[in-house]
Each structure stands twice: as C-alpha cells, then as structure tokens.
N, C-alpha and C positions, 0 to 999 in steps of 0.2 A: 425620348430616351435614345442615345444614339450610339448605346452599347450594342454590340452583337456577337450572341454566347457561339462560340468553337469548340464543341465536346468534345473533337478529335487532341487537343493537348491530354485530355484524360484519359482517352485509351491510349496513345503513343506512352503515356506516363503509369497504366494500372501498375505494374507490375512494383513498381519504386516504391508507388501507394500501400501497397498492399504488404510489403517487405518491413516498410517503416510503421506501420501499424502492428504486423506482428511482435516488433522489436518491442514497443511498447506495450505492447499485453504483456509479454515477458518481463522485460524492466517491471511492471505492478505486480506480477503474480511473484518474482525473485523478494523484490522489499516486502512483499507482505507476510511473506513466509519469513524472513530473516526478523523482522518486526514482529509478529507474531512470536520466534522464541525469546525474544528480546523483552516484548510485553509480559508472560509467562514471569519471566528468571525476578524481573520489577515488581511483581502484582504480589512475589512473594517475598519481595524483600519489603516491601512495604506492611505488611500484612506481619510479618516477624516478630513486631514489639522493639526492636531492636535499633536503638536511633542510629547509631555508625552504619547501619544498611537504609533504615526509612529514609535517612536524613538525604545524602546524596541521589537517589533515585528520585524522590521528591523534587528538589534542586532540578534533575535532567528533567523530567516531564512536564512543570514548569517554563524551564527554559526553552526547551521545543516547544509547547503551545505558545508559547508567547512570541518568538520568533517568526516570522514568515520565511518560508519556505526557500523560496527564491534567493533570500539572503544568506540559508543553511547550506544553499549549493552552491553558492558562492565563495563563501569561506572555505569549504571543504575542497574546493577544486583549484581556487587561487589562494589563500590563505597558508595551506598544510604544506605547499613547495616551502614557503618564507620559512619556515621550521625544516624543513632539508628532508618532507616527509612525501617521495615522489616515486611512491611505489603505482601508485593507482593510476589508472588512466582515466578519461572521459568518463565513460559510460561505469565503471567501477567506482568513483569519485560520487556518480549519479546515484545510482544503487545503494551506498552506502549513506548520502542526504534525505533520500526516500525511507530507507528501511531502519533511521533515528525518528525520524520523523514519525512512521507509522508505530514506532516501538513505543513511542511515549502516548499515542492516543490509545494501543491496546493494552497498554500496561491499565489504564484508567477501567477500563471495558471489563477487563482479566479480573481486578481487583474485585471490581463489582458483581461478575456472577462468583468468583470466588466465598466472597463474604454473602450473599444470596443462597447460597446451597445448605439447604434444609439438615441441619445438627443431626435427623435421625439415619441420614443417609452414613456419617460417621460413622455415628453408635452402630449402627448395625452390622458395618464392615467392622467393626472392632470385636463386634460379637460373635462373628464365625471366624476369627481371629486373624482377620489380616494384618500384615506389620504396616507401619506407617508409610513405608513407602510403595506397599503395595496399595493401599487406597488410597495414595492419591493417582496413584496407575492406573486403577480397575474401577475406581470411584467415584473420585473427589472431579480429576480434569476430564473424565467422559462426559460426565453432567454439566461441567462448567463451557464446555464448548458447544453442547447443545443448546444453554443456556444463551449464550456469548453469540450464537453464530448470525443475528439477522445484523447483529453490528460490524461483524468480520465481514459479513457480505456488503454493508455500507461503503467501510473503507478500504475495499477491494475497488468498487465502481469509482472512487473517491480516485484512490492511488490512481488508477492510470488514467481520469484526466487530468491528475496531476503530473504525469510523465511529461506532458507538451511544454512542462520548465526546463526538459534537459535539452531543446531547443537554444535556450541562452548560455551554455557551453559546448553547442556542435554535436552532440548526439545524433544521430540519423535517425530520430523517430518521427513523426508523424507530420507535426508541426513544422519542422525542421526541414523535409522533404519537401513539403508542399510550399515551403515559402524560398524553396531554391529554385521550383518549378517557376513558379511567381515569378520569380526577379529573371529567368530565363525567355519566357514565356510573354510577360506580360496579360497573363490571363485571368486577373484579379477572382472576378464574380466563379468562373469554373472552377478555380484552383478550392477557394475556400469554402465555395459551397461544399464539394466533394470531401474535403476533409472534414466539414462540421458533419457530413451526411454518415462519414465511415465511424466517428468517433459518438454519432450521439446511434447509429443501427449498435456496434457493437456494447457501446455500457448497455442497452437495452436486452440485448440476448444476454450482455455475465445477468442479467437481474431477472428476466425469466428463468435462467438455468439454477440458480441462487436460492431463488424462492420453490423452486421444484426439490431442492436439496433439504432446503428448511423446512416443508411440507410432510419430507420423509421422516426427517430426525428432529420432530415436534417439539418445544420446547417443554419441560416439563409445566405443571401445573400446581 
C-alpha cells in the first residue's frame, strides 16, 4: 500500500470540521422540532373522523414516505424558483425538506401513542373536570410524548445523518466541508475517515444522552 496518512490537513482543517458539524446538529435538532409541531397538528387531523382533514394529511404522509429524500430537496430548492417562490435560501430550503420530511414520519408516531393512551387517563381528567383542552395540555400530550419519546429520539439520530443531503445543494455542513477539504487537499483516507469518525462519535452521545432522558421520563406501563 503506497498510501501515506498526513493528519496534519486535519488539524490545519479542525476548526471548519467542527463548525460544519455543529451546523448540522442544528439543521436536525431545528427540522425535528418544526416536524414534531408539524407531526402533532397531523396525528390530530388524522384521528378527527373527519375525511376533508384525514384525507389530505393522509395524501402528505404518504407522499413523504414514499418519496426519497434527496428528491424532496430537490424540488424544494430548484423546483419552488420555477413557480417564482424565492424567498428561502439554501440552508432554509434545507430545513424546510427535512422538517416535511420529519413531520410526516412523526405524524405516524404521534398517531399512534395518541390512540395507545389508556381511555381511563381521559375519564379521569374529565372527572375532576378539566375542559377538553386542558387535558389534552396536562394529560392527553404529557403521556403521549413520554410514550412517543424513544421514537423522537430515533429520528433525531436519524435527522442528522440525514443532514449530509444538504451537501447536494452547498450547505456548509459536514459532508460538504470535508469533501471541499478533499478536492483541496487531496487527502481522501484523513478527510473521510475524520468525518465518519465525527458523525458516527456524535449520533452515539445524542443516543446516550437520549436514553438517559428516556430512563428518566419511563414510558408508562
């Protein structure tokens, strides 16, 4: 083998590394929260009885699973100009492919600790007489998020190694970094070891931190 590793392109580079790494925890933690309220608003329109609300949300959730990703960002970033819709930039364009994206797998999630949460939990908030939209305040989505959370914590680690798509529209995250260092550098084996190393240490601590969360607020039983 007549490779020979030069770790110094990685320190002269940590700083760039480490900058586009944080972008990208931000990019998954931004879409998973906008996807998350997004999941919520679905889970209930679904759950409604109501086909003018089940029907289209159904359609969206659908249509995101069945799509890949990479094509969602796609359309949204060069598609939405041809309709003269050029408010967004890059990284906004980005955020909002991820956090449809993430809205329709927790809508799925939401539904289902929704519809899982034990009848007497109602009845009981009915019986010291909360109004309806105080349990589902104090009741109904306390429980269902304790219920929901080892999935919220899936498509957390999920979301941002799915960030290294916003790569294929020039976002500065992580991928994207490392593969400018690359084509500068010519330091293939350093470049992307270092990045597999940053992206597979950090999903590993969200999933320690995750499950220390989930440890605390148990799901019920």
């Amino acid at each position: 083998m007549d490779y020979h590793f030069d770790w110094s392109v990685i320190a002269r580079n940590w700083d760039k590394l480490t900058d586009a790494l944080l972008l990208g925890l931000w990019l998954a933690v931004i879409s998973l929260a906008i996807g998350c309220i997004i999941g919520i608003l679905t889970a209930y329109a679904r759950l409604s009885g109501k086909k003018w609300l089940s029907g289209p949300v159904w359609a969206y959730v659908e249509f995101i699973r069945c799509t890949p990703l990479l094509l969602l960002i796609f359309f949204l970033y060069f598609g939405l100009p041809e309709f003269d819709v050029n408010f967004l930039n890059k990284t906004e364009s980005f955020v909002l492919s991820l956090s449809l994206y993430a809205g329709a797998y927790m809508s799925e999630v939401f539904r289902a600790g929704l519809s899982s949460i034990p009848k007497q939990y109602v009845e009981a908030a009915k019986a010291i007489g909360l109004r309806p939209w105080q349990r589902q305040a104090y009741v109904v989505l306390p429980v269902m998020f304790r219920i929901t959370l080892p999935a919220v914590s899936n498509n957390l680690i999920s979301l941002f190694k799915d960030t290294s798509l916003a790569a294929a529209i020039a976002v500065p995250e992580l991928t994207f970094v490392a593969r400018q260092i690359n084509a500068n550098t010519f330091r293939v084996m350093e470049v992307w070891l270092t990045a597999s190393a940053l992206y597979l240490a950090t999903a590993y601590l969200i999933a320690i931190l995750l499950r220390m969360v989930e440890r605390r607020y148990a799901s019920i039983r």
